[in-house]
C-alpha positions as CSV (number, residue, x, y, z in Angstrom):
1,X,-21.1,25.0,0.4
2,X,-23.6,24.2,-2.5
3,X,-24.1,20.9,-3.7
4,X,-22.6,21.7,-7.2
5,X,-19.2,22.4,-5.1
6,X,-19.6,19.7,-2.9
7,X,-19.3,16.7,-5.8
8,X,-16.8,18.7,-7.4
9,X,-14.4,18.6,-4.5
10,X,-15.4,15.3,-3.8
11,X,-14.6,14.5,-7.5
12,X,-11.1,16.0,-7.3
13,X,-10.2,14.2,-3.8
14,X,-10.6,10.6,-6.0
15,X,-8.7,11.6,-8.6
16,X,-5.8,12.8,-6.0
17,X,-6.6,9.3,-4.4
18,X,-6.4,7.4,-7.9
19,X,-3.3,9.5,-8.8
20,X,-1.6,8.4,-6.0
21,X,-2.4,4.9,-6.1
22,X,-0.7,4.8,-9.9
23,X,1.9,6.4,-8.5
24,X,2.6,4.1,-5.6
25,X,1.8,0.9,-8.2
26,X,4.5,2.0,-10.5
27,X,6.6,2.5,-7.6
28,X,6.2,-0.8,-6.5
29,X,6.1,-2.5,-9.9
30,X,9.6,-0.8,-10.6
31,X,11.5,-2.2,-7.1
32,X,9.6,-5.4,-8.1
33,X,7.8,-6.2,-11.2
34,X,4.4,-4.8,-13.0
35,X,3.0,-8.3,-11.8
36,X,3.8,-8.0,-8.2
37,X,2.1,-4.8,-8.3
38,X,-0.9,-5.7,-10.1
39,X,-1.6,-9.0,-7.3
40,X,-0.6,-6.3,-4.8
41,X,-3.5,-3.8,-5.4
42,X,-5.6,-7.4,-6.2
43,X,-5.3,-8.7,-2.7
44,X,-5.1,-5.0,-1.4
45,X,-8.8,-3.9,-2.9
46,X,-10.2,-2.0,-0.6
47,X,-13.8,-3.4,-2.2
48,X,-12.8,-6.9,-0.8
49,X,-11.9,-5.8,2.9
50,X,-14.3,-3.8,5.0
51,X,-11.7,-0.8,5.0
52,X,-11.8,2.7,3.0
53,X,-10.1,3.7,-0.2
54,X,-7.7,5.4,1.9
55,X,-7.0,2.8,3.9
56,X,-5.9,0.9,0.9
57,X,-3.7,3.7,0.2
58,X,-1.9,3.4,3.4
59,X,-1.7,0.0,3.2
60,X,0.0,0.3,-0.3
61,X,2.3,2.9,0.6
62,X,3.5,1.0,3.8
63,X,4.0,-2.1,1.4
64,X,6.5,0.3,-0.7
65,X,8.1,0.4,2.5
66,X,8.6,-2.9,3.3
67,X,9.4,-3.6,0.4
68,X,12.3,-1.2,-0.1
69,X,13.9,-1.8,3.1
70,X,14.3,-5.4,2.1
71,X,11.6,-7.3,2.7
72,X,10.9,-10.4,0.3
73,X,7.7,-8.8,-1.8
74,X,5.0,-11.8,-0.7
75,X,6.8,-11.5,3.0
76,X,6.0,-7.8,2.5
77,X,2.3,-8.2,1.3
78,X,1.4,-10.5,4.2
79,X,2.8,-8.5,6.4
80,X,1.2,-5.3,5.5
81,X,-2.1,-7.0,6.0
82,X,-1.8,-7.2,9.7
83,X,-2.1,-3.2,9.4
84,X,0.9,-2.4,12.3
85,X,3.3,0.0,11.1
86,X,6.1,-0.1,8.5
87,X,8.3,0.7,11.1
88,X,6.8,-2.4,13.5
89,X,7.5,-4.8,11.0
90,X,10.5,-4.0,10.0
91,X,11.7,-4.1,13.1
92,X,9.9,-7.4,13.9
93,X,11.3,-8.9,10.3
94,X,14.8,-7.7,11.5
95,X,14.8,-8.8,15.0
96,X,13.8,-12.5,13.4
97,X,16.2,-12.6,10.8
98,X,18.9,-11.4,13.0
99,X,20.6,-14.8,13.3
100,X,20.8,-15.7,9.7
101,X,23.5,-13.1,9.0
């Protein structure tokens, strides 16, 4: 692969990655609000924590998770930092707030 084809796919790879981090931001800011979302990808940046850009994608998808299945959104955001699974921490969020139903 020459050089010239090698930044290009590695150019369209970040915009795939920036296109789906808009799209999971205005997913979150609709089930929440455009300010939730902002402080989300704020606290999220994957230029403040020693993980990748795609990490941060993960993580921001998994809070979209928690988030629709209930969980309060700075609940959600705290709990998505401890990078377990969705599925972990919904169960774990569950299991706690089984008694208060």
């Amino acid at each position: 692969m020459s050089l010239t084809a090698l930044v290009a796919e590695l150019e369209r790879e970040v915009r795939e990655w920036r296109q789906q981090e808009q799209n999971t931001l205005q997913m979150i800011a609709a089930i929440t609000s455009p300010e939730f979302a902002e402080q989300a990808a704020d606290v999220l940046d994957s230029k403040k924590h020693s993980y990748s850009f795609e990490a941060y994608l993960v993580l921001l998808g998994r809070l979209q998770e928690l988030i629709s299945a209930g969980m309060p959104n700075c609940l959600a955001l705290d709990a998505v930092q401890t990078c377990e699974t969705a599925e972990t921490i919904i169960n774990a969020w569950r299991l706690a707030n089984a008694g208060d139903k």
